[in-house]
N, C-alpha and C positions, 0 to 999 in steps of 0.2 A: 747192461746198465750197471754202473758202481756202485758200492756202497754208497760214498757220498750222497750221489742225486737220490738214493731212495731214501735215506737221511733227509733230503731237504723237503724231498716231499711229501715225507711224512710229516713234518714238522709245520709244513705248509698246511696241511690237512687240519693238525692239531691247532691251527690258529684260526681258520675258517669255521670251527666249529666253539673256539672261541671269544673269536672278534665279530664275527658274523652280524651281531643286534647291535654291535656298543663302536668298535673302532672306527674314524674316523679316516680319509686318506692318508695323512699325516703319519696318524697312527701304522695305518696299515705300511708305511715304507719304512719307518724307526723298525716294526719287526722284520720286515725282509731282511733289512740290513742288519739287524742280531742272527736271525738264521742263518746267513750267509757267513759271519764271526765266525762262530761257530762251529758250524758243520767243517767249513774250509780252514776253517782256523788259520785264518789271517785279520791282522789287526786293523788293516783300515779298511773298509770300504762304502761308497757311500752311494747313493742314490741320486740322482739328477731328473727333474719330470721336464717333461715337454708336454704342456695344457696349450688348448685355446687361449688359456689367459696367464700362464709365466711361460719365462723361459727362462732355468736354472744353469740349464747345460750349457758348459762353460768352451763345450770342444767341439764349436762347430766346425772346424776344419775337417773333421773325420766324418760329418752326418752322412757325405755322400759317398763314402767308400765302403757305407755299412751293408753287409746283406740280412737279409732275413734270414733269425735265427743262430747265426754265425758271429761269435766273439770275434774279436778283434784287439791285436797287440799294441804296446805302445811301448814301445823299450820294455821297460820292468812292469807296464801298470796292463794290465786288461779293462776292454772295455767291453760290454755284453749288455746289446742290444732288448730292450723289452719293447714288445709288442701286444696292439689291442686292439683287435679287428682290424688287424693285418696294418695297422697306423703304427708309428714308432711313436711312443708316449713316455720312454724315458730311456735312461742310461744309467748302469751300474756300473763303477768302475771299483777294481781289487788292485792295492796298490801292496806291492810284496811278496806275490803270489808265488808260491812254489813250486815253477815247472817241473820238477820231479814227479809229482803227486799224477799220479793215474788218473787224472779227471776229467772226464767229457766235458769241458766248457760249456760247448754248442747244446750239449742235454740240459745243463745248467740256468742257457737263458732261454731254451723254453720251457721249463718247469717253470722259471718265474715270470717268464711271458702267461702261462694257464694261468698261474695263482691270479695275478694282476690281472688280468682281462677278467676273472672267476668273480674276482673281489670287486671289481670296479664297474660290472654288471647287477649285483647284489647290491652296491651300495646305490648305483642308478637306479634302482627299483627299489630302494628300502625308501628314497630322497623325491622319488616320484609319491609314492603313497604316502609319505608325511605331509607333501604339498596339498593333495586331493583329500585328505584330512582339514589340512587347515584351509581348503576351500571351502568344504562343507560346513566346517566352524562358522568360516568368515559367511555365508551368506545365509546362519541361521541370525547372525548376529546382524547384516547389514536389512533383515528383513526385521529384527525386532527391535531399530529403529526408526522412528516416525519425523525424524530429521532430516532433512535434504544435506545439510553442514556434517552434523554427526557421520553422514552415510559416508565424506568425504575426509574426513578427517580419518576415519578407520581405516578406508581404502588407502592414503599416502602411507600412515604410519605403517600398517602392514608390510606394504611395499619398500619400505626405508628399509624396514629391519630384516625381510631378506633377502635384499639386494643391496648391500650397504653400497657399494659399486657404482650405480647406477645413481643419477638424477632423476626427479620428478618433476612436471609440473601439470597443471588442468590448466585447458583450454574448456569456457562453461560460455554455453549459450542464453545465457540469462544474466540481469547483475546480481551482482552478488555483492552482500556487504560486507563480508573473509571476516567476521570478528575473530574467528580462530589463527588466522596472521598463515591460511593457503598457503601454498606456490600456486597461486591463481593469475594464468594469462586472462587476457578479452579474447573472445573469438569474432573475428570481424573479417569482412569480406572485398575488405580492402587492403588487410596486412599481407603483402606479398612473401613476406620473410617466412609467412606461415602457409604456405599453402595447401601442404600435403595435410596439416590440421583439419583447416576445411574441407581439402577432400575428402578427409574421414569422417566426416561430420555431416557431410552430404551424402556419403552414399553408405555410410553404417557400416564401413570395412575398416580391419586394421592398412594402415601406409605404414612404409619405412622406405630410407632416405640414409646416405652418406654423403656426408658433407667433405666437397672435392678437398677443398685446403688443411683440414683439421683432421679430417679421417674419421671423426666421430660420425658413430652412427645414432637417428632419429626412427624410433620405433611410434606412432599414432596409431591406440586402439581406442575406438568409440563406447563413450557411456552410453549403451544402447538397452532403452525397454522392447516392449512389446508394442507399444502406439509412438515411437520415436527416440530420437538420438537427444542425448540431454547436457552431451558437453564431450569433450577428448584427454585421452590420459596423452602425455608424451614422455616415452623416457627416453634418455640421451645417456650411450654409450659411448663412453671416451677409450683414447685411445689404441682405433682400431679395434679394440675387443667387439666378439661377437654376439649377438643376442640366438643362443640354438632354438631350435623349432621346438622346442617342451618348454620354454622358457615365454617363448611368444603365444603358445597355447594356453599356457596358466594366467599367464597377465589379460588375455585376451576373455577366458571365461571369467579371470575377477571383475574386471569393467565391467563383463554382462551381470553381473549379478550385481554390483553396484549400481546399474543403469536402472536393473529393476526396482531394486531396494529405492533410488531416487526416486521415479517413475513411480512407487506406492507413500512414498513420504509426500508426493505433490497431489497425489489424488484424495491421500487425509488428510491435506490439509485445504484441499479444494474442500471434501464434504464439511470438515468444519467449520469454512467461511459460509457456504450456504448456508447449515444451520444455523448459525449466529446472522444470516442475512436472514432468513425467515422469522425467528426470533424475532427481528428488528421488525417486521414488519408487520410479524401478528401481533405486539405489544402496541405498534405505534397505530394502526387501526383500532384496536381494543380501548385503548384510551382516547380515540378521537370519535369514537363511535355514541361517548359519553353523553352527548347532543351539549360541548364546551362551547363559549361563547369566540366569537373570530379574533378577539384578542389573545384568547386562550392555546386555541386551534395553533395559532401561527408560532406563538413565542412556546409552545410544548412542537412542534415540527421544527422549529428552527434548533432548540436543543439537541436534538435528535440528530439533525444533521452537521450541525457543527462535534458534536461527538463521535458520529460513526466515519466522515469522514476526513477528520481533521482537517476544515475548513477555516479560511480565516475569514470570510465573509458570507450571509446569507439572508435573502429578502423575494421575497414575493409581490408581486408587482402587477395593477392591471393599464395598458394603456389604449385611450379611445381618441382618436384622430392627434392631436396636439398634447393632450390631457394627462399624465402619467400620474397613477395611484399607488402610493407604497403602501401593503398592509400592514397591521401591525406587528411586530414581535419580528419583524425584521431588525438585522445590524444595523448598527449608527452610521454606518459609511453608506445606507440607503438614503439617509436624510441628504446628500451631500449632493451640490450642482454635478460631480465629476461621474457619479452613477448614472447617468441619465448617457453619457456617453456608451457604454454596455447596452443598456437598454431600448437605445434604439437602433443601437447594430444586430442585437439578438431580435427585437421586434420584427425589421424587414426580413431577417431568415424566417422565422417563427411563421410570418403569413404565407412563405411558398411551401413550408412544408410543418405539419403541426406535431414532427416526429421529435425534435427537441434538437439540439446542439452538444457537439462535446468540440472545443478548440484546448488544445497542449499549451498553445502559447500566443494568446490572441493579440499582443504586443506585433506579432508579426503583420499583423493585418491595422493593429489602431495603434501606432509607437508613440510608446512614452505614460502607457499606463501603468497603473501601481502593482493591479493582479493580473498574473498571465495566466494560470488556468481556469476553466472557464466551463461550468458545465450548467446548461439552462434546459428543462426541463417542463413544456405546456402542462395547462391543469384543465384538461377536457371533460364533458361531462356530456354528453349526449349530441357532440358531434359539435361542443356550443366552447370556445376558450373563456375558462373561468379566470383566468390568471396563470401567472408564469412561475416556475421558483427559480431561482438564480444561484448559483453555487461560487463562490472566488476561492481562490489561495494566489498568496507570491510568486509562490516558484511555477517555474513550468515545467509541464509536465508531472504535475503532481499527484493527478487523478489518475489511475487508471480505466480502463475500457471495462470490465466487471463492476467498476464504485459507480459508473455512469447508467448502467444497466440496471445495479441494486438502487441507483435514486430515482430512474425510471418508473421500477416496479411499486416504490416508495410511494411515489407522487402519486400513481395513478391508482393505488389503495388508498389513498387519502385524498382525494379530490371530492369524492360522494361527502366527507365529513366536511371538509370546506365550502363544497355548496349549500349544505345543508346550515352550517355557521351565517355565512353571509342569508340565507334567507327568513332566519330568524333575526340577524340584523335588523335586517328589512322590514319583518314585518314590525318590528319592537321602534322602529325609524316612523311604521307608518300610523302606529297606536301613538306615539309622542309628540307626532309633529302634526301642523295644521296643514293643508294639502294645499294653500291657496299659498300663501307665505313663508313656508319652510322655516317657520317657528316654532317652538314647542308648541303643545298643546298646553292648556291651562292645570287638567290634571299633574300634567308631569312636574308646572311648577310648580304647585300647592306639594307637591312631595319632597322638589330639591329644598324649597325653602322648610318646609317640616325637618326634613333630614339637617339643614344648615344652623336652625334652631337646637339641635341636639348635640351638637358639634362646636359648632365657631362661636366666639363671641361678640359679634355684632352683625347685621346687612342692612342695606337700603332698598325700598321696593316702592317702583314710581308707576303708576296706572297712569294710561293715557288713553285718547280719546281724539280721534278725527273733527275736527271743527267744520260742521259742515255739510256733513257727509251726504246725507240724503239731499242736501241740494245738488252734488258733484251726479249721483245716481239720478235726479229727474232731468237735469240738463244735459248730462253728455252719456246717458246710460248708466247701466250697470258693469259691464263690459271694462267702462275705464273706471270705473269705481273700484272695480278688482287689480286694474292697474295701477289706481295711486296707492291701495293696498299693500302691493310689492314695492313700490316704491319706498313707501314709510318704513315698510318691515326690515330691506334692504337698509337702509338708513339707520336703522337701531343696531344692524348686525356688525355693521362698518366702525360704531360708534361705542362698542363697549367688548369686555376683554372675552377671551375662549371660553373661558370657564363660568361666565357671566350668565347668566339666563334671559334669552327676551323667548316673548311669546306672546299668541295672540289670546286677549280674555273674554272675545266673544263680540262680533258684530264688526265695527270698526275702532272696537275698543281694544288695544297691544298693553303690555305691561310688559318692563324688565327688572328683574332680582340682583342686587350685586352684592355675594358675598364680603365680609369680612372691611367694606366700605362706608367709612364715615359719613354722616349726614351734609355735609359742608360738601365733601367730594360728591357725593351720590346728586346734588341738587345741582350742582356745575355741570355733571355730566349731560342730565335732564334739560337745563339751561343750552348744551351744546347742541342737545339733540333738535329741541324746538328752534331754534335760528337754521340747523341744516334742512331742515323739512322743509322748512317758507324757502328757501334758496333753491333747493335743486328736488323739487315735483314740480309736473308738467300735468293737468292744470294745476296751479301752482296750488296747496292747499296750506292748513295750519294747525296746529296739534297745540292742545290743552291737557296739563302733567301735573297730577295729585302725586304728592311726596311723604313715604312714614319712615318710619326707621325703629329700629330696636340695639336694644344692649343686654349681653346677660347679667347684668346688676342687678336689671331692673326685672319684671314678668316677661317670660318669653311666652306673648298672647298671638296665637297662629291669628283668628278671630279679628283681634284687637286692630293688628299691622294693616290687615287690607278696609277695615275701616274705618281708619286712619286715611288712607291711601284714597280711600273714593270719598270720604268728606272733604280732603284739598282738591282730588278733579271739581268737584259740585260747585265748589269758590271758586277756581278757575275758569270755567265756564263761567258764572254768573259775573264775574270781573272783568269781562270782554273776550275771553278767549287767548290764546294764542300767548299762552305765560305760563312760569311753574309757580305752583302752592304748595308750600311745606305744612302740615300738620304734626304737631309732636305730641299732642295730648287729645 
């Protein structure tokens, strides 16, 4: 061996011990080709690589007459073969060379066949352990966030920056609303153009795919957890370049680790919707448990649910043969003829099965209504339907299958407080009202009108009196005495406003209260009442109506008004019957 080569390789030596941690490929042929200067002391020489992915070498004519090992002439210029792992991975050529000079050529390019193969195994293993570095980074990092976006956003940008080369895109099996502006495909099992996506997505294996006309190659590795696949990376390798087996290993553990990092962002964020659904649930029982009145009950549950599930409509509802009851603290589009459509399509579900309704898009079954999601939920209480609650929005598909499930659990924690509401209704319906004629009782008037004296400033209150009565009861019974009862009381009910008060004062004596009602209108009204009675009871009977009135000008005398009120019955009567008396003093 010559001087020279052991000059080059020592010189080789001395750059391996220098370039080792820091030089770069690049790097490392800039000095071969100063070594080679040098040592040989010629002016030009230069380096040519043959990669998987350039091709520099300009003299393909000669590749195939090259041997291993063995320089090769070219008039004036030498070209000297490098090798790497027995592959030809470049070409050095010396343009100038002094065939004089005692030099082994053939020694020459396998000294820098070693170094190169020496150096390009080093740096494969320096470039391997940077990677599994920054794997280990990346999945401290894709596990300490609690974002399913975040996870995916880290995972691209990583992948851009080292693989500038390469494209990206996610295929996600879920929607997604990209506000970070993705390369996000749909994964859909219709798209043909994708198929090898789904195949990776179905069986949690990386695919790959060259595409016949373009040559580019399609690498599908799966966003895969532990409990499922969560979506597909795809990169696309153009022009014919190759994707090597350390290249499809590292993308392939990053997707796994991004599959998990997804896969524990949906699981925190599953326990955090529970939580906030329990929340919901132990607050909205806590508050109903308060023994609230059914006005109260309904319009604090209807908030409830129009907030947790961004609803645009909500009502509860009971219906008995033809009869449909809206409670109260339902939405205003309950009051409306168009509800009643809903409600008796969800009703004949509702009787075959008392498990409740979720429809996406119930337009498809009743077309042309306003709300298409539709979640109706029974309000059972001891095997007994209390009522129903009804959930709407516009859109379809608006609900999910967990929001139907949390108004489920909703409803049926709140059902025991809504029964409990209406049966304090009920009984405060059975303290106030008379059982014969579904009038108030007399107490309850002496308190509206007590309370009306504290408040408004005027009402009318007319006492009346069956004309008669105990004749109707010894000639046709008592039986129909109780029926012209309903009839009269019916009659006062028809004949004066909601908010008005009749009721019965005892016997077949009724009286009505009317707020805020002048004595001129209050005595017309009276006047209307007495001509409906004589027209339509069967046997026909006739009613006698003492009339008072007050003003707050004047003394608001509780006392005074009703007698007032029974000195004009007493004139009435004694006048023939079957007429109104006003009394004002």
């Amino acid at each position: 061996m010559n001087n020279q080569v052991q000059a080059i390789k020592g010189a080789f030596f001395d750059l391996i011990n220098k370039c080792n941690d820091y030089c770069s490929v690049i790097d490392l042929n800039n000095e071969l080709v100063k070594v080679l200067k040098r040592e040989l002391a010629i002016g030009h020489v230069a380096f040519y690589s043959l990669s998987p992915h350039t091709n520099s070498f300009p003299f393909q004519m000669f590749l195939h007459n090259f041997k291993p090992g063995q320089a090769m002439w070219n008039q004036k210029d030498i070209l000297l073969p490098i090798y790497c792992d027995e592959d030809m991975c470049g070409v050095i050529e010396l343009r100038g060379f002094d065939s004089t000079m005692s030099v082994d050529l053939d020694e020459v390019a396998k000294a820098c066949s070693e170094f190169y193969t020496y150096y390009i195994h080093s740096f494969q293993l320096r470039e391997k352990e940077q990677k599994y570095e920054k794997l280990y980074y990346l999945t401290e990092k894709f596990h300490s966030l609690m974002n399913k976006d975040d996870v995916l956003v880290a995972l691209i940008e990583t992948l851009q920056k080292m693989y500038q080369e390469y494209t990206f895109y996610l295929f996600l099996s879920h929607d997604n609303e990209n506000k970070h502006h993705l390369p996000i495909k749909n994964l859909s099992f219709d798209d043909q153009d994708d198929e090898m996506a789904m195949e990776a997505f179905v069986t949690g294996k990386a695919q790959s795919i060259i595409h016949e006309q373009t040559k580019d190659m399609f690498f599908y590795s799966p966003l895969k957890g532990k409990q499922g696949v969560y979506g597909v990376l795809q990169v696309v390798i153009h022009f014919a370049l190759n994707l090597d087996e350390q290249d499809r290993h590292f993308i392939t553990l990053l997707t796994n680790a991004a599959g998990t990092a997804m896969e524990n962002a949906q699981l925190y964020d599953q326990s955090k919707r529970l939580i906030k659904d329990l929340q919901l649930i132990n607050e909205t029982s806590h508050r109903l448990n308060k023994n609230l009145r059914l006005t109260d009950t309904m319009s604090y549950m209807s908030m409830r649910i129009l907030e947790s599930f961004q609803a645009d409509e909500v009502g509860f509802f009971t219906k008995n043969s033809n009869d449909i009851h809206i409670f109260p603290g339902s939405t205003s589009y309950f009051e409306s003829e168009e509800v009643k459509i809903y409600i008796n399509y969800i009703q004949e579900k509702l009787e075959k099965d008392l498990e409740g309704l979720f429809l996406g898009d119930i337009t498809s079954h009743l077309p042309g209504l306003p709300y298409s999601s539709v979640m109706a939920v029974p309000m059972v209480q001891s095997d007994v339907l209390k009522g129903c609650a009804l959930v709407l929005h516009k859109n379809p598909y608006h609900f999910s299958f967990d929001m139907y499930k949390l108004l489920q659990s909703l409803i049926h924690h709140s059902t025991l407080a809504l029964s409990n509401s209406l049966l304090r209704e009920e009984l405060e319906t059975l303290v106030k009202t008379d059982q014969l004629t579904q009038l108030y009782s007399r107490n309850y008037m002496n308190s509206c009108i007590e309370n009306s004296m504290n408040i408004d400033r005027q009402g009318t209150f007319v006492l009346i009196d069956i004309d008669n009565f105990k004749a109707i009861n010894d000639n046709y019974g008592h039986q129909i005495g109780d029926e012209v009862l309903i009839q009269v009381a019916n009659i006062l009910k028809n004949n004066i406003r909601d908010h008005d008060i009749g009721a019965r004062w005892g016997g077949e004596e009724l009286a009505i209260y009317l707020p805020h009602v002048e004595l001129d209108a209050g005595t017309a009204i009276a006047e209307r009442i007495v001509k409906r009675v004589k027209e339509n009871t069967l046997p026909t009977v006739t009613i006698s109506c003492g009339v008072s009135h007050w003003k707050a000008e004047h003394e608001r005398n509780y006392d005074e008004l009703f007698r007032r009120a029974d000195k004009a019955l007493y004139a009435a009567k004694n006048l023939g019957k079957n007429q109104v008396i006003v009394q004002v003093s």
